[in-house]
N, CA, C and O atoms as a DFTB+ gen file, in Angstrom:
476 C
 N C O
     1  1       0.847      -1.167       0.000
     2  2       0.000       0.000       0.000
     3  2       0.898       1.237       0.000
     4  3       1.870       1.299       0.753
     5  1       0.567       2.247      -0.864
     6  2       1.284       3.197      -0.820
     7  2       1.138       4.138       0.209
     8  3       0.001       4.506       0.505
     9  1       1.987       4.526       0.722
    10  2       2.006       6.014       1.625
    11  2       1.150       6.953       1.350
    12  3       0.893       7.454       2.444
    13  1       0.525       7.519       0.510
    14  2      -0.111       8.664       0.715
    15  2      -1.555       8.157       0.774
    16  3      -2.469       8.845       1.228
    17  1      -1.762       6.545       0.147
    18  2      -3.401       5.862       0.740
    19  2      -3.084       5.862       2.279
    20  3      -3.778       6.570       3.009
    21  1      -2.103       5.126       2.789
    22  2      -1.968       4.765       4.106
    23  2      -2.622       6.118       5.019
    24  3      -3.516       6.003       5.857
    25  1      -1.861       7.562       4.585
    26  2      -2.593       9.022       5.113
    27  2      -3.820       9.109       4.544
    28  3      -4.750       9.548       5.220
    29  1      -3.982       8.783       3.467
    30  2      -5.656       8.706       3.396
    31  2      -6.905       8.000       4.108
    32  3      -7.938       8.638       4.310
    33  1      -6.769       6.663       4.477
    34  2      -7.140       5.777       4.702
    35  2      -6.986       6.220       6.402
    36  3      -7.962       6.539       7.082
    37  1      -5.949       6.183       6.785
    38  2      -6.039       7.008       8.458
    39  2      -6.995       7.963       8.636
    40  3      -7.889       7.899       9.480
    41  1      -6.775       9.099       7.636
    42  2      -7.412      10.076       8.009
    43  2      -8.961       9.672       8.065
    44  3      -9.698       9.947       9.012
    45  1      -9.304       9.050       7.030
    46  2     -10.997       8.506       6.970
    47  2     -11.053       7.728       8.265
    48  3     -12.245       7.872       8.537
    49  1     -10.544       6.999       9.240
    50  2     -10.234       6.178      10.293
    51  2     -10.471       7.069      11.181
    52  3     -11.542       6.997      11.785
    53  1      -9.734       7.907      11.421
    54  2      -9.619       9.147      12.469
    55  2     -11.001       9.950      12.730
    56  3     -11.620      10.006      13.793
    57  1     -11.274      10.456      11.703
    58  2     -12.622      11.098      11.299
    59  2     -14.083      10.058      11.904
    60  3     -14.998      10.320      12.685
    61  1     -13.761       8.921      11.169
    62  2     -14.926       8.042      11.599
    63  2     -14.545       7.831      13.059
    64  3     -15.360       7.011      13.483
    65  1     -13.793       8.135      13.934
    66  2     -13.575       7.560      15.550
    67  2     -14.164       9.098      15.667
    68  3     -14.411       9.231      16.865
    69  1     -14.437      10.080      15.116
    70  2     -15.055      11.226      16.232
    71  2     -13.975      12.504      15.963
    72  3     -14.130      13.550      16.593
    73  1     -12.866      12.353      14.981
    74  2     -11.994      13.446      15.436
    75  2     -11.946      14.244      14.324
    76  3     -12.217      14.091      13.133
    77  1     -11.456      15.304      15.140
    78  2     -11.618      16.761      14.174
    79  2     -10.328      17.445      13.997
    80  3      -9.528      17.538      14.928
    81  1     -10.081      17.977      12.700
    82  2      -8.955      18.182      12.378
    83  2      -8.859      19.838      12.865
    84  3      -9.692      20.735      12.734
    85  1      -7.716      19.852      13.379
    86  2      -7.317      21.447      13.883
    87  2      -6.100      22.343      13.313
    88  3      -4.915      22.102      13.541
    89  1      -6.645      23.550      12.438
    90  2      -5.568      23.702      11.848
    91  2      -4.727      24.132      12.530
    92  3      -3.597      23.887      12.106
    93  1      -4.800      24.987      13.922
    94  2      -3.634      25.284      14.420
    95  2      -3.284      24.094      15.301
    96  3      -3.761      23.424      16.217
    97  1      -2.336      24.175      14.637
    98  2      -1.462      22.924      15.204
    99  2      -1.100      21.650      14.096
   100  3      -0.298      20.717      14.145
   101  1      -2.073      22.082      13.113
   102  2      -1.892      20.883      11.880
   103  2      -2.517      19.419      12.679
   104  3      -1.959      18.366      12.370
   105  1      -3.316      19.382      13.386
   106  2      -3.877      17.868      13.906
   107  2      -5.165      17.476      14.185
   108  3      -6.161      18.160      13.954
   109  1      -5.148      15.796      14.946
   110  2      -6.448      15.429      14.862
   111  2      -6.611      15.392      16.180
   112  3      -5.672      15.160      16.941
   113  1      -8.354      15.716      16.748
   114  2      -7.975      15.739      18.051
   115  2      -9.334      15.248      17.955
   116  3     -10.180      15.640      17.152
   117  1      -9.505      14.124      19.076
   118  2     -10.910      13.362      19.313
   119  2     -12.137      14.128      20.283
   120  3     -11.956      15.144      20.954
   121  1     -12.856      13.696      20.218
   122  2     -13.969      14.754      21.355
   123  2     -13.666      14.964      22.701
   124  3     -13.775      15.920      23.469
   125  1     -13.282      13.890      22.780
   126  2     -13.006      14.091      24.462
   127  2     -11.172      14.955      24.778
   128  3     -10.441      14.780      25.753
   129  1     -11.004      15.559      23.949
   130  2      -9.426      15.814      23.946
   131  2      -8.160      15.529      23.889
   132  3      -7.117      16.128      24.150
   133  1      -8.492      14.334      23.433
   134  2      -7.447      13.782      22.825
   135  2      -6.322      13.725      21.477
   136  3      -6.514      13.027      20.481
   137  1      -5.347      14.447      21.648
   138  2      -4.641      14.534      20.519
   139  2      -4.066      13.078      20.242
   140  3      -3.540      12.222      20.954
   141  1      -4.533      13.212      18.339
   142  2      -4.106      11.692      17.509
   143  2      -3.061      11.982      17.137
   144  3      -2.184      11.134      16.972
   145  1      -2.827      13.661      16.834
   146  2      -1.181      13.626      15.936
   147  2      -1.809      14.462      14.921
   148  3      -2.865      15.086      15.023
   149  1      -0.855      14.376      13.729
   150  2      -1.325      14.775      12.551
   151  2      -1.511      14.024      11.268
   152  3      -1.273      12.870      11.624
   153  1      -1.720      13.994      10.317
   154  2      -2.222      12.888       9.505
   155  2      -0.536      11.911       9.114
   156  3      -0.650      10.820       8.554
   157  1       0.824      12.417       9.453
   158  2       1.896      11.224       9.321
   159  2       1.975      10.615      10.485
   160  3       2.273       9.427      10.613
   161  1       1.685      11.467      11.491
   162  2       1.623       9.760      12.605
   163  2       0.411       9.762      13.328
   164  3       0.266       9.968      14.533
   165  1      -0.800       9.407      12.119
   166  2      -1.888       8.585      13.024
   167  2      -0.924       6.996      12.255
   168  3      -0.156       6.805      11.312
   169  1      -1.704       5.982      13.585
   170  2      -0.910       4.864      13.084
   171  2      -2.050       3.564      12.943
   172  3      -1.922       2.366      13.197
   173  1      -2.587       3.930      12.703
   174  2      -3.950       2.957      12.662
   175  2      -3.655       1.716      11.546
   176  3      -4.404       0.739      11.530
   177  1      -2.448       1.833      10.565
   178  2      -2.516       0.975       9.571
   179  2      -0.887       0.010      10.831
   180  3      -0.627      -1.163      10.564
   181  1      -0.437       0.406      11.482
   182  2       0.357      -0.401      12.369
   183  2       0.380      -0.884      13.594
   184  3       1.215      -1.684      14.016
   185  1      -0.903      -0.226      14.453
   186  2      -0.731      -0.630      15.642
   187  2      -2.350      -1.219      16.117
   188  3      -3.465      -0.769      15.853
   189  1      -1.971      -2.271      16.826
   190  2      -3.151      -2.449      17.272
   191  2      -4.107      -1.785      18.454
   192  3      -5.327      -1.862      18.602
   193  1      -2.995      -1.035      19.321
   194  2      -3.954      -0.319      19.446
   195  2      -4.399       0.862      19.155
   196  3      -5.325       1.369      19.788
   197  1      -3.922       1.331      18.366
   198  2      -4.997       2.576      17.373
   199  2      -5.950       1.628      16.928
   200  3      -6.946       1.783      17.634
   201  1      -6.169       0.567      15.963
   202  2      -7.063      -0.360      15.548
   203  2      -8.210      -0.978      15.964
   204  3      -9.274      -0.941      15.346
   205  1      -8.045      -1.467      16.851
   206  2      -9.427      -2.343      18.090
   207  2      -9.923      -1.050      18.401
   208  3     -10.856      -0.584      17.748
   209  1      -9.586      -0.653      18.992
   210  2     -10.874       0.593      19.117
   211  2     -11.918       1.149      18.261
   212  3     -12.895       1.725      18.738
   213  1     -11.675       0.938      16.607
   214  2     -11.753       1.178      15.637
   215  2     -12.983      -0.228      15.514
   216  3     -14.180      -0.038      15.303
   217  1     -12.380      -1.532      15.690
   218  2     -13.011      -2.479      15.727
   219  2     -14.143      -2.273      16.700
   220  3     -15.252      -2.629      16.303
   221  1     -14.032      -1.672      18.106
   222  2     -15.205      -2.189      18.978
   223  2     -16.085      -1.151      18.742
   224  3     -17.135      -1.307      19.365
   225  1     -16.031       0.126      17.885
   226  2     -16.875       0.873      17.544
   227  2     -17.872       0.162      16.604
   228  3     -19.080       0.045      16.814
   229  1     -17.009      -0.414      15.260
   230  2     -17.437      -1.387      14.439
   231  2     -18.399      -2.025      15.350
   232  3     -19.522      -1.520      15.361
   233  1     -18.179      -3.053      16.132
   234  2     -19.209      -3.489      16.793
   235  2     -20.202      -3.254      17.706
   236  3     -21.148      -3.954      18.069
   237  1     -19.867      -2.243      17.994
   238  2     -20.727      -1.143      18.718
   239  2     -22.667      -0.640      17.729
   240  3     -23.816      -0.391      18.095
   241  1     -21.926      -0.747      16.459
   242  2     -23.030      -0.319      15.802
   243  2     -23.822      -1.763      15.081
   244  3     -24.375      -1.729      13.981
   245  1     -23.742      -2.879      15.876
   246  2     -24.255      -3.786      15.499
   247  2     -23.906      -4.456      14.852
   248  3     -24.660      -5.378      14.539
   249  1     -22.303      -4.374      14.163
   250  2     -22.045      -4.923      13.144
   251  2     -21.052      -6.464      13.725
   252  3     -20.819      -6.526      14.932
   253  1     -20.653      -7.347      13.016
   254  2     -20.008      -8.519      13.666
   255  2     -18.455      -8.709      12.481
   256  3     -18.404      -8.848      11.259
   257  1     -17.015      -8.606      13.876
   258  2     -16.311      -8.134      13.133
   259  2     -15.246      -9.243      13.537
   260  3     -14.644      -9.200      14.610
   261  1     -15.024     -10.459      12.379
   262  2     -14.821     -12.001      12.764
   263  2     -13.402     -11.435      12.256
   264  3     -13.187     -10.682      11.306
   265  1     -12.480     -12.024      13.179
   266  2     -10.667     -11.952      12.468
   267  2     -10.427     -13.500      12.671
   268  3     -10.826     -14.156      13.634
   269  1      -9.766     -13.925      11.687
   270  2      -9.428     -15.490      11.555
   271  2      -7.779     -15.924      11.028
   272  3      -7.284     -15.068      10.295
   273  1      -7.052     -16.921      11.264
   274  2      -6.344     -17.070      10.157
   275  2      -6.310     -18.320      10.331
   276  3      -6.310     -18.882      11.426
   277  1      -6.273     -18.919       9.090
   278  2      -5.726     -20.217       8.124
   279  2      -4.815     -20.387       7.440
   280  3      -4.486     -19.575       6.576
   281  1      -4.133     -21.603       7.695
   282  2      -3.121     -22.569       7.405
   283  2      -3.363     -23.350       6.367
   284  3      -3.444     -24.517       6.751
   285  1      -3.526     -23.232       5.149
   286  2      -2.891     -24.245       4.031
   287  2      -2.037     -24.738       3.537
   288  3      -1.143     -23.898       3.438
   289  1      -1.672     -25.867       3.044
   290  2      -0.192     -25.935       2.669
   291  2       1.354     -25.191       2.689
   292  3       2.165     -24.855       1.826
   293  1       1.263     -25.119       4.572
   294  2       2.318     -24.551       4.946
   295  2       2.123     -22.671       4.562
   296  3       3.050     -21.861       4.566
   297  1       1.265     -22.496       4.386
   298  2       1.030     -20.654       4.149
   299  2      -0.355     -20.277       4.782
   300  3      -1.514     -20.612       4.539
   301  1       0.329     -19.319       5.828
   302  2      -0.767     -18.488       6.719
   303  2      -1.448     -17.248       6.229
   304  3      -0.851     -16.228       5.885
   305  1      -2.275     -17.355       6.226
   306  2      -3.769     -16.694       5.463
   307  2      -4.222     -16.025       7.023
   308  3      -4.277     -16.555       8.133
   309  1      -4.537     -14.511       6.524
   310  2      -5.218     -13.648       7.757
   311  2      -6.660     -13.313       7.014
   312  3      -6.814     -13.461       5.801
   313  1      -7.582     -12.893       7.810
   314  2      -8.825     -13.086       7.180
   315  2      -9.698     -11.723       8.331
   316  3      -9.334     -11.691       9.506
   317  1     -10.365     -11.106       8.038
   318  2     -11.225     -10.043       8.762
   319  2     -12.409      -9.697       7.588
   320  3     -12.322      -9.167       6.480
   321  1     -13.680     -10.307       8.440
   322  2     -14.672     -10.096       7.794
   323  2     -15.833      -9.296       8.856
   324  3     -16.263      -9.632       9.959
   325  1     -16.068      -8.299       8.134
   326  2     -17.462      -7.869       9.007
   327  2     -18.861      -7.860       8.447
   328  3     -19.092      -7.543       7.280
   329  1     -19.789      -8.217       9.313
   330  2     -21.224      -8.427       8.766
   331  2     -22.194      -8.075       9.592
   332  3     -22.229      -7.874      10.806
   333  1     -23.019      -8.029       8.695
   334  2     -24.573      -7.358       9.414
   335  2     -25.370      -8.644       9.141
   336  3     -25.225      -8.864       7.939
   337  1     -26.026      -9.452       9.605
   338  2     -26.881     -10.057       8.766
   339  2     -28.405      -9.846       8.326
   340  3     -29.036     -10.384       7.416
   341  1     -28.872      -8.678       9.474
   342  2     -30.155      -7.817       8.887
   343  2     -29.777      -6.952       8.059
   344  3     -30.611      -6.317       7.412
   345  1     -28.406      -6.749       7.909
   346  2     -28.534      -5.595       6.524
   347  2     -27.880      -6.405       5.152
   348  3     -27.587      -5.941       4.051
   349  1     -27.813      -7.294       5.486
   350  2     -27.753      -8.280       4.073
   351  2     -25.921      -7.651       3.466
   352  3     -25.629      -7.565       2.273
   353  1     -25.091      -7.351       4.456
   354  2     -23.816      -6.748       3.643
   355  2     -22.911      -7.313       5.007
   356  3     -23.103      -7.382       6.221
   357  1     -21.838      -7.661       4.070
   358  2     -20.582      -8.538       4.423
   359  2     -19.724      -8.280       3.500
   360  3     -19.889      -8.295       2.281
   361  1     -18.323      -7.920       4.416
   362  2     -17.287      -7.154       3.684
   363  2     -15.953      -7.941       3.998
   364  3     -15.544      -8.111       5.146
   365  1     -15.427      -8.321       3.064
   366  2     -13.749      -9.303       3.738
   367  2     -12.743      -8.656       3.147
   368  3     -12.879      -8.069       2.074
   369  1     -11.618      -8.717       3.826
   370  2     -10.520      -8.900       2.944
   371  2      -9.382      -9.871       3.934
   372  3      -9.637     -10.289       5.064
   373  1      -8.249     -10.062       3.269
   374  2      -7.141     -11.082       3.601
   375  2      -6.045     -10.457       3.482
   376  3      -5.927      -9.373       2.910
   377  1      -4.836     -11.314       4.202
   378  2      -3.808     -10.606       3.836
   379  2      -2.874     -12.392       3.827
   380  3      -3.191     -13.440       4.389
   381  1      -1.756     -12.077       2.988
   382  2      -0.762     -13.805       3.714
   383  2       0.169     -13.394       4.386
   384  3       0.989     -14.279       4.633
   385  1       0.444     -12.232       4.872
   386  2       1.592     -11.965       5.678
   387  2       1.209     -11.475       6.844
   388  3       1.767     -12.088       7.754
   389  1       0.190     -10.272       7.387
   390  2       0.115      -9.817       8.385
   391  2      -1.775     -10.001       8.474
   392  3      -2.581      -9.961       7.544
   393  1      -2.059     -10.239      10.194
   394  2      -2.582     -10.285      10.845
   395  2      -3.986      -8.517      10.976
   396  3      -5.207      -8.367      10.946
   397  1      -2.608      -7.505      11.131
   398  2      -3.250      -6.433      11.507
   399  2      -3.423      -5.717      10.236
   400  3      -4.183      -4.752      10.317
   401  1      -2.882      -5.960       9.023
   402  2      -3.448      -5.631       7.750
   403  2      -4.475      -5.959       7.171
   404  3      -5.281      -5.249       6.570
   405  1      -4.466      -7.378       7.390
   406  2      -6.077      -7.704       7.111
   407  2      -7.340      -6.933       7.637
   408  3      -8.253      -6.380       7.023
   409  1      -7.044      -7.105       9.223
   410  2      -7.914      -6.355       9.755
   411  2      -8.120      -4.369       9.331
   412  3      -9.182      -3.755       9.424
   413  1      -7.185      -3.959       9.024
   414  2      -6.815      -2.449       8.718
   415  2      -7.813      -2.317       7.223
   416  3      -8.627      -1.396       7.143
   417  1      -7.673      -3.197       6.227
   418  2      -8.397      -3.074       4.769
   419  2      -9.643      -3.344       5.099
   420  3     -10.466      -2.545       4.654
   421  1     -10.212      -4.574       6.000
   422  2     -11.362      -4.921       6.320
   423  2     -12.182      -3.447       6.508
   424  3     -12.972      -2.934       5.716
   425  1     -11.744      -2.960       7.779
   426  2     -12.086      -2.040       8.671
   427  2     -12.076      -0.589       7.465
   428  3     -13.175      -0.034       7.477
   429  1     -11.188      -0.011       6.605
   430  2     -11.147       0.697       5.359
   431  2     -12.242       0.354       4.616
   432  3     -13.157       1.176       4.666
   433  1     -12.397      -0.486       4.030
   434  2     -13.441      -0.769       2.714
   435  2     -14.766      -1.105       4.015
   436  3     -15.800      -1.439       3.438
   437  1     -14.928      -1.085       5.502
   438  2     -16.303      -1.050       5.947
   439  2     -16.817       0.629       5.991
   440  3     -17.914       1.122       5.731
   441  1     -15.451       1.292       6.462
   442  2     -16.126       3.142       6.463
   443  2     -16.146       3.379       5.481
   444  3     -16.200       4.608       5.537
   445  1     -16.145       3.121       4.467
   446  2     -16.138       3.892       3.147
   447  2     -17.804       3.302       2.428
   448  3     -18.574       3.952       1.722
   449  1     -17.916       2.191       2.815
   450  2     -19.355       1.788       2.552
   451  2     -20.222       2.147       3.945
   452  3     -21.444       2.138       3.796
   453  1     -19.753       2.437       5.174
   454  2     -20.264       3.060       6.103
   455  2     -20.622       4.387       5.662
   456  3     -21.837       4.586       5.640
   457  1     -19.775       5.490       5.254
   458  2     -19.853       6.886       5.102
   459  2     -21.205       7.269       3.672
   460  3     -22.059       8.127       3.449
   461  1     -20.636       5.935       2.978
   462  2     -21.832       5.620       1.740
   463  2     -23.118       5.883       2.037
   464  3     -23.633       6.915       1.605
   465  1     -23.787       5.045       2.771
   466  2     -24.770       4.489       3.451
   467  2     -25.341       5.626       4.545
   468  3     -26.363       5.409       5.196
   469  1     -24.758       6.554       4.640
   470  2     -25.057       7.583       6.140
   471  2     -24.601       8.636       5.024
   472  3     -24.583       9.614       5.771
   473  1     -24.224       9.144       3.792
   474  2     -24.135      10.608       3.686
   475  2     -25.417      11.017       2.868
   476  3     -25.632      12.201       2.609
């Protein structure tokens, strides 16, 4: 993934957790006062915990947000799928190397059909 999606993709992350960008200072700062940084070090595409939080909001709004991985012929498969099943929409993606990437694209391609759906 390139660097300037990775700041894109944060920033849509950031925004959907509640936070508001401040120009003085160049940053993101959440409701309750919390400074995230500025859009090069939010870290939501590396850390887990910028991430799960991200997730339990996800589930917060009813949605069900399954992380898995599988083993086939000696190659580990990461897997993060989220679903509604009254709203008839289920969203996956995978990764074969990392764990918290899977989950990071999952969680990306759900706000972007989240923001869809609500603008």
């Amino acid at each position: 993934m390139k660097i300037k999606d990775i700041i894109k993709y944060n920033i849509l992350i950031a925004i959907f957790m509640g936070a508001k960008y401040l120009e003085l200072g160049d940053i993101y700062e959440l409701n309750d006062g919390t400074i995230l940084g500025n859009e090069e070090t939010l870290q939501y595409h590396s850390s887990y915990d910028w991430l799960m939080p991200v997730v339990e909001k996800i589930e917060s709004l009813d949605f069900n947000v399954k992380i898995k991985s599988h083993r086939q012929n000696n190659k580990l498969s990461h897997y993060c799928i989220i679903d509604h099943y009254l709203k008839n929409k289920s969203l996956g993606c995978y990764d074969d190397e990392k764990k918290l990437k899977a989950i990071y694209k999952a969680v990306v391609e759900f706000i972007k059909w989240y923001n869809e759906q609500n603008s």
